[in-house]
C-alpha positions in Angstrom: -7.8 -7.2 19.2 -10.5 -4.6 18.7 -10.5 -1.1 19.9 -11.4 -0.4 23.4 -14.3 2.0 24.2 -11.7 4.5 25.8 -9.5 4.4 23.0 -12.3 4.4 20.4 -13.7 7.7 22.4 -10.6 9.3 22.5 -9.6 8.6 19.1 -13.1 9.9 18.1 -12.9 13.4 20.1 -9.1 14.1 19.2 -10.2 13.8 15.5 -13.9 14.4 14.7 -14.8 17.2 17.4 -17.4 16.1 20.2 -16.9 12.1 21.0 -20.5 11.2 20.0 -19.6 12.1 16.3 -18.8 8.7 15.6 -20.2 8.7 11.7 -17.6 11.5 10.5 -15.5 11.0 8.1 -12.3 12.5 10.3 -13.3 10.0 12.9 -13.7 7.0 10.9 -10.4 7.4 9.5 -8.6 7.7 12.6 -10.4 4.4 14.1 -9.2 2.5 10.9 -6.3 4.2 11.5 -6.1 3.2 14.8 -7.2 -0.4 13.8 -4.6 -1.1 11.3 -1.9 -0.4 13.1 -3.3 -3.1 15.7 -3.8 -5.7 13.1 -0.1 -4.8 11.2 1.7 -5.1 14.7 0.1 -8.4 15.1 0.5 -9.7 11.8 4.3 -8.6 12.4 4.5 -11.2 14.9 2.0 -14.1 13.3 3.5 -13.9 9.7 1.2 -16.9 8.9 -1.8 -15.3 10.0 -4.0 -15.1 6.0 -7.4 -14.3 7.2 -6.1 -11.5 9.5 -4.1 -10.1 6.5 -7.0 -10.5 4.4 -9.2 -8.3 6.8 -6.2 -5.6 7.1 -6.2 -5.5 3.2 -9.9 -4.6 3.2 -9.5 -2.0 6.0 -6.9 -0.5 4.1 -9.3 -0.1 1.4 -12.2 1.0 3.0 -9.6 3.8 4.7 -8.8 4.8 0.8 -12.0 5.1 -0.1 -13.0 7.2 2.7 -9.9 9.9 2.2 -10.9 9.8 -1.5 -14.1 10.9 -0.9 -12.7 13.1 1.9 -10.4 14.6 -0.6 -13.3 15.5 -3.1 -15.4 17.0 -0.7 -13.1 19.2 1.8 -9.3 19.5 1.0 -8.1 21.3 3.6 -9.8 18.6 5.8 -8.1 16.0 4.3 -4.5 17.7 4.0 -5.2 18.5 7.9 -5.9 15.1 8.6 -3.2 13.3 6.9 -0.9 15.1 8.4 -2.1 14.7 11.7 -1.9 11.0 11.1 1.4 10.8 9.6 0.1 9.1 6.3 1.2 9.9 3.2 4.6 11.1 3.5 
């Protein structure tokens, strides 16, 4: 189930500027992003599937911390980025 290195390069450059800017925090949100929706389309099929629903709750949580501290630091960032994700409606 993980990302592939295309997707996690064009994921990457759509979101955080040049693809080798893996560590910022625009990127890393997308590739949890990215990520959950992986894990929440499996999960939709393998409703009995605990551990993989225990991992998707921690992703989900690392993804909140990451756009709280993205929302202290650079708003307009943050307001760009959830839009361009769809979260938060």
């Amino acid at each position: 189930m993980p990302l592939t290195k295309e997707k996690k390069v064009s994921v990457v450059k759509e979101f955080a500027g040049a693809e080798k800017n893996t560590g910022s925090i625009e990127g890393q949100i997308a590739l949890l992003t990215e990520r959950i929706s992986q894990i929440s389309n499996h999960l939709q099929e393998n409703k009995k599937d605990f551990s993989t629903h225990r991992g998707l709750m921690q992703l989900v949580g690392k993804r909140k911390r990451l756009l709280n501290y993205l929302q202290k630091h650079n708003l307009t960032g943050y307001r760009q980025l959830i839009d361009k994700l769809g979260l938060r409606k």
